[in-house]
C-alpha positions in Angstrom: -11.9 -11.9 43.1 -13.8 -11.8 39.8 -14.7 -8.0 40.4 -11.2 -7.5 40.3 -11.1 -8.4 36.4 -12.2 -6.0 33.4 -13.9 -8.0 30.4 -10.6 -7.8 28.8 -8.3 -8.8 31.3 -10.8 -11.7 32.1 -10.9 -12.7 28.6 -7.1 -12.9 27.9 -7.0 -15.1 31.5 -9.4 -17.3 30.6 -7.9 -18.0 27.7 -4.5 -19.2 28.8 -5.9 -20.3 32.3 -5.0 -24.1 33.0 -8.2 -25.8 34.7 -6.4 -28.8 36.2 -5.1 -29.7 39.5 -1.9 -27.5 40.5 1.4 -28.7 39.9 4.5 -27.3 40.9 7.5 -29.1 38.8 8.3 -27.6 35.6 7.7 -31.0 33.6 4.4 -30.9 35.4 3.3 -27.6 34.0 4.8 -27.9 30.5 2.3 -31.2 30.2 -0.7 -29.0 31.8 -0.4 -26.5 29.3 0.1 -28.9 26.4 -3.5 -30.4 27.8 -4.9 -27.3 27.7 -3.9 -26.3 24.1 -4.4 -30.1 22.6 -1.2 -29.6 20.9 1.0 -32.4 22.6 3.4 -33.1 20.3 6.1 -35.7 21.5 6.9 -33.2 24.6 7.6 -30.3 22.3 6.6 -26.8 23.0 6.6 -24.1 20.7 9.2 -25.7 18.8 12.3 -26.7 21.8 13.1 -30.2 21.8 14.2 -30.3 25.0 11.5 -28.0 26.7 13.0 -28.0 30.2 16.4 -27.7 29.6 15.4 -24.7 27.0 12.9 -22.8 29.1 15.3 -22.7 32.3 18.3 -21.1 29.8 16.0 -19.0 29.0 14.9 -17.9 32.3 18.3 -17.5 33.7 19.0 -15.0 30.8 15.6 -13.5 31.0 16.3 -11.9 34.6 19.3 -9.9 34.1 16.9 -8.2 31.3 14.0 -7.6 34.1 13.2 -4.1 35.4 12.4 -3.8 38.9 8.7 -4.0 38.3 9.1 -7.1 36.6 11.2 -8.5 39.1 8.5 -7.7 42.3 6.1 -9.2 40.1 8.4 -12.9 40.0 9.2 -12.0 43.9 5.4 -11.9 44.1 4.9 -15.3 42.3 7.3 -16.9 44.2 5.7 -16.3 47.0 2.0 -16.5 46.0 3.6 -20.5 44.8 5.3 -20.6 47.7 2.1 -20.3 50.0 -0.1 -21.7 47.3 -2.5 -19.0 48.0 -5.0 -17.1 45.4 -3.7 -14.3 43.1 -5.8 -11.4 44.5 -3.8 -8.4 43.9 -2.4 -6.5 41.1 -4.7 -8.6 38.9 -4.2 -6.5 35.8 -0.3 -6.5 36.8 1.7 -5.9 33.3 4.8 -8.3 33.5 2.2 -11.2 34.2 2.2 -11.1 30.6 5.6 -11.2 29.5 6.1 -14.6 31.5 2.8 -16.3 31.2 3.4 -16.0 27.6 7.3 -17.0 27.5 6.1 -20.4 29.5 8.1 -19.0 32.7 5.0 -18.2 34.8 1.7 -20.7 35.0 -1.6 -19.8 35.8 -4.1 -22.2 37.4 -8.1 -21.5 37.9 -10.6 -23.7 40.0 -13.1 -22.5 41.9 -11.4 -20.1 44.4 -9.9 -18.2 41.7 -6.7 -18.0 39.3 -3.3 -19.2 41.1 0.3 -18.2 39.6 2.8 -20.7 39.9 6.7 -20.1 39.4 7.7 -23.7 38.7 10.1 -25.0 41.3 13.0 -25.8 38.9 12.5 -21.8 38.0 12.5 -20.6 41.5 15.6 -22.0 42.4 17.3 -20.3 39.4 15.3 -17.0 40.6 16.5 -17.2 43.9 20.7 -18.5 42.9 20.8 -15.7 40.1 19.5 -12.5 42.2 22.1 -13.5 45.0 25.2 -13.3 42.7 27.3 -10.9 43.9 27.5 -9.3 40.5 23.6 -9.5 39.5 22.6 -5.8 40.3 25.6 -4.6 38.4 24.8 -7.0 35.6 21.0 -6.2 35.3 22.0 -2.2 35.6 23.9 -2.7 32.3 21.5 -5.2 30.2 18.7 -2.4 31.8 20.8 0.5 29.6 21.1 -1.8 26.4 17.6 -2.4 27.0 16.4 1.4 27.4 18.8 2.0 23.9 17.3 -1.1 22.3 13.6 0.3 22.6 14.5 4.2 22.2 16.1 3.1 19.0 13.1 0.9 17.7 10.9 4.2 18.7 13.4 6.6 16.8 14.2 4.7 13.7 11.1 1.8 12.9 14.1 -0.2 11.9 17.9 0.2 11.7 21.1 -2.1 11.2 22.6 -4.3 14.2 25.6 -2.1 13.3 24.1 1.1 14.4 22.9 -0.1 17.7 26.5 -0.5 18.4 27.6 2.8 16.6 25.2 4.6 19.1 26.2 2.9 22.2 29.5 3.3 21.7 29.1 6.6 20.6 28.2 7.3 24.3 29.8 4.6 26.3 33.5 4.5 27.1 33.0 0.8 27.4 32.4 -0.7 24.2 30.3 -3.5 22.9 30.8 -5.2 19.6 28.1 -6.3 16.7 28.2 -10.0 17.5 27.4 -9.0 21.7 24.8 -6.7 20.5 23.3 -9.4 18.3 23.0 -11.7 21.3 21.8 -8.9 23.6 19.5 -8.0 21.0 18.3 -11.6 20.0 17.5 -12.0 24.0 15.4 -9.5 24.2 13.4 -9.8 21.1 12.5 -12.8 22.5 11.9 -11.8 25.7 9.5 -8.4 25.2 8.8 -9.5 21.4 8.7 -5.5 20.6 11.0 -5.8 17.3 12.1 -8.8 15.1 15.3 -9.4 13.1 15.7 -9.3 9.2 18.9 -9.4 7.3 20.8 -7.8 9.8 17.9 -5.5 10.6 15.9 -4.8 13.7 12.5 -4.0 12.9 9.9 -2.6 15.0 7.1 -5.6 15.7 3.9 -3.0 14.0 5.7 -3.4 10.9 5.0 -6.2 8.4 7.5 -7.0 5.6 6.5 -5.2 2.6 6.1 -2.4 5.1 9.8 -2.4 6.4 10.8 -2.7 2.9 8.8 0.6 2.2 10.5 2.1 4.8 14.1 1.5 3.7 13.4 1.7 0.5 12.7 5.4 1.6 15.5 5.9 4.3 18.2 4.0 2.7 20.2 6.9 1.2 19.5 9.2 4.5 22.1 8.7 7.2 21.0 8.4 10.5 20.3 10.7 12.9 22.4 10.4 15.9 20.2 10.4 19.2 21.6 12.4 22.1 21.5 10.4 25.9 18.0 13.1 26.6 16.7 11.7 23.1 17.3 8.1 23.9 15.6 9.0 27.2 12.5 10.9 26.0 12.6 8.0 23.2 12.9 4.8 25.5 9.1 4.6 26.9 7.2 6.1 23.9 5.7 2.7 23.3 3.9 2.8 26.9 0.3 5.0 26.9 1.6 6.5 29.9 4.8 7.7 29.1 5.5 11.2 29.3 4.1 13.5 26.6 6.1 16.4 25.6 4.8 19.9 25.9 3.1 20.3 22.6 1.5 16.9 23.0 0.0 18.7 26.1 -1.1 22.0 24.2 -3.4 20.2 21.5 -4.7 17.4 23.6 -5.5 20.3 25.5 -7.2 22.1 22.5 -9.0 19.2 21.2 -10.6 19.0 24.8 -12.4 22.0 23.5 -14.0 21.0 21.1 -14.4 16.9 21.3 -16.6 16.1 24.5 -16.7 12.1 24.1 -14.1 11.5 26.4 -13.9 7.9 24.4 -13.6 9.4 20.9 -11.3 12.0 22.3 -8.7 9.4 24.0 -9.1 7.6 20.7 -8.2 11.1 18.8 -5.5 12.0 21.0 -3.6 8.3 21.2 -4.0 8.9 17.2 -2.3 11.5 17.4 0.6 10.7 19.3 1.4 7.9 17.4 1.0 9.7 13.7 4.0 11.9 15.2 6.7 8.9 13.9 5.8 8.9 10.4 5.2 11.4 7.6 1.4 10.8 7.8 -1.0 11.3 5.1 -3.3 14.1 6.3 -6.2 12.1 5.0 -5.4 9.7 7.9 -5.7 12.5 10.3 -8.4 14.1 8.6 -10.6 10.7 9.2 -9.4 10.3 12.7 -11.4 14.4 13.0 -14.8 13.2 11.8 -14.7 10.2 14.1 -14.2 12.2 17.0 -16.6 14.7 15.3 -14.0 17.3 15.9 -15.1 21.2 14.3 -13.3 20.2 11.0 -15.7 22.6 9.0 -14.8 25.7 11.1 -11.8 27.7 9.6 -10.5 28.4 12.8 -10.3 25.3 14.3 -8.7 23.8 11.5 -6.0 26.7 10.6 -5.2 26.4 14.8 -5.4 22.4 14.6 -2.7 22.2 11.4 -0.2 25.3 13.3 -0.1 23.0 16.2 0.2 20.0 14.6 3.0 20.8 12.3 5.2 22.6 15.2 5.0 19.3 17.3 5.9 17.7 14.2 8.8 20.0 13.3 10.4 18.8 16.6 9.2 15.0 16.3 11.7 12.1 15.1 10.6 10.3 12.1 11.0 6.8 11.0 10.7 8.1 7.0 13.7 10.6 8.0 15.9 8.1 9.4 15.2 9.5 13.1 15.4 13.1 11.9 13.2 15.9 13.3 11.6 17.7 10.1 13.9 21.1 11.8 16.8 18.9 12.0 16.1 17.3 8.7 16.1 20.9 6.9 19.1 21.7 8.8 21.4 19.1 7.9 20.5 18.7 4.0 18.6 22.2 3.0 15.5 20.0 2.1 12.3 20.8 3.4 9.5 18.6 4.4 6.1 19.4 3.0 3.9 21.2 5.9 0.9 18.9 7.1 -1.9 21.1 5.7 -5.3 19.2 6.4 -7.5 17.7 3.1 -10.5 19.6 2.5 -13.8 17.4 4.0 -16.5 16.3 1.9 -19.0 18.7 2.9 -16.1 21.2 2.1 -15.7 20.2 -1.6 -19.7 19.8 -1.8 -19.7 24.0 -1.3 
């Protein structure tokens, strides 16, 4: 099974694998863990005094926010648990992740291999909340909050609790108010761990303090741009390297094909790329991510072809420093222009 495993993946297993005999009880696993880490602490973990009680509320709330890939993968550690047999598929599965890491999922190695266990307490719950009569409805709708939830963190960096509302109810004739949205919202920060709170703020996880504070400090007399259902769409999955890329994402991957052969340095180029297209980006930034690659920076052509594709995906981009704006859209709705993304002049440039 070990062939199965890249170094990474391996190394991220290993790490939170639990060499002991496998137990099945939730009590049993909390105290495997806690020997693993060394960190038993009066049957605390991560802070929840009452760790069984905790982790099972959390559970129960956790799988009306599941997707249906993440809910085949607890379907397929229930039964892996359930047959006590070896994990030897979908090794690399994503959602293994997100409940290995919330303490929902356990994972055992000996010497046949790693073995997933869904505690018993936890498969009962699994099995009693996906009968409800009212669960697919239920997850449906905490899927849609979810989708706004990350196209907004995408779209914006950060924004108020009050706008998540504004915007749902901007295109929902049933309407949620700021204190559901905060518990919808706390729920799945918790859960995915892709934004955080701060005074009534949701913040996008890649951003540290002073950083969100630089970014309001720049947005907070720009209203918001207000995202249309095919933004919030386009805008949900931008976190996820294979998400759909739009059409001029396509055009200069395409064109720096040409000219950058290391496929490595050219994924690296590209994935820079993409993500520069949120922020206003310092063309420095870009400019150092074109020697890496060892991209044709010199040649006048290449660069003059490079900054008019770059600045018309821009133009139609969304941008955290505008509030969710498109540049176009930006122009359009206060007659201020953004400055075009013109690249610096490389070293061996200024040398001449």
């Amino acid at each position: 099974m070990m062939n199965l495993l890249n170094d990474r993946i391996k190394e991220m297993y290993e790490s939170i694998a639990i060499c002991t005999e496998r137990v099945y009880s939730l009590s049993g696993c909390i105290e495997a863990a806690e020997r693993r880490n060394e960190v038993i602490d009066n049957g605390m973990v991560d802070g929840y005094e009452n760790p069984i009680a905790d982790i099972a509320e959390r559970f129960r709330t956790y799988i009306y926010l599941c997707n249906e890939t993440e809910l085949g993968f607890l379907r397929y550690a229930a039964e892996l648990t359930e047959k006590k047999a070896a994990w030897e598929d979908n090794i690399e599965y994503y959602p293994s992740q997100v409940f290995l890491y919330n303490d929902l999922i356990y994972l055992f190695e000996d010497d046949d291999g790693y073995y997933l266990v869904l505690p018993d307490e936890l498969a009962a719950i699994f099995r009693e909340v996906t009968a409800r009569k009212d669960f697919a409805a239920m997850n449906a709708y905490k899927l849609e909050l979810s989708e706004y939830a990350a196209a907004m963190i995408n779209l914006y960096g950060a924004y108020e609790i009050s706008f998540f509302v504004e915007v749902w109810n901007h295109h929902h004739k049933e309407k949620i108010t700021v204190d559901a949205a905060k518990e919808f919202l706390s729920d799945r920060a918790y859960f995915h761990s892709d934004f955080y709170f701060v005074d009534g703020f949701v913040v996008h996880d890649c951003l540290f303090y002073d950083d969100f504070e630089e970014l309001w400090a720049a947005t907070e007399d720009i209203d918001y741009y207000m995202p249309t259902k095919s933004v919030i769409r386009e805008y949900t999955g931008k976190e996820h390297l294979d998400a759909p890329i739009s059409p001029g994402e396509l055009e200069i991957n395409a064109f720096l094909a040409e000219h950058v052969k290391d496929e490595r340095l050219l994924d690296n180029l590209q994935l820079g790329i993409s993500f520069s297209l949120s922020r206003l980006t310092d063309p420095a930034e870009i400019l150092r991510d074109l020697e890496v690659a060892d991209a044709p920076i010199a040649d006048e052509d290449f660069r003059g072809t490079f900054e008019r594709m770059y600045n018309n995906l821009r133009d139609n981009s969304h941008i955290w420093e505008l509030s969710g704006f498109t540049p176009r859209q930006y122009q359009a709705e206060t007659g201020e222009s953004i400055k075009r993304f013109k690249l610096p002049k490389s070293k061996e440039r200024k040398r001449k």
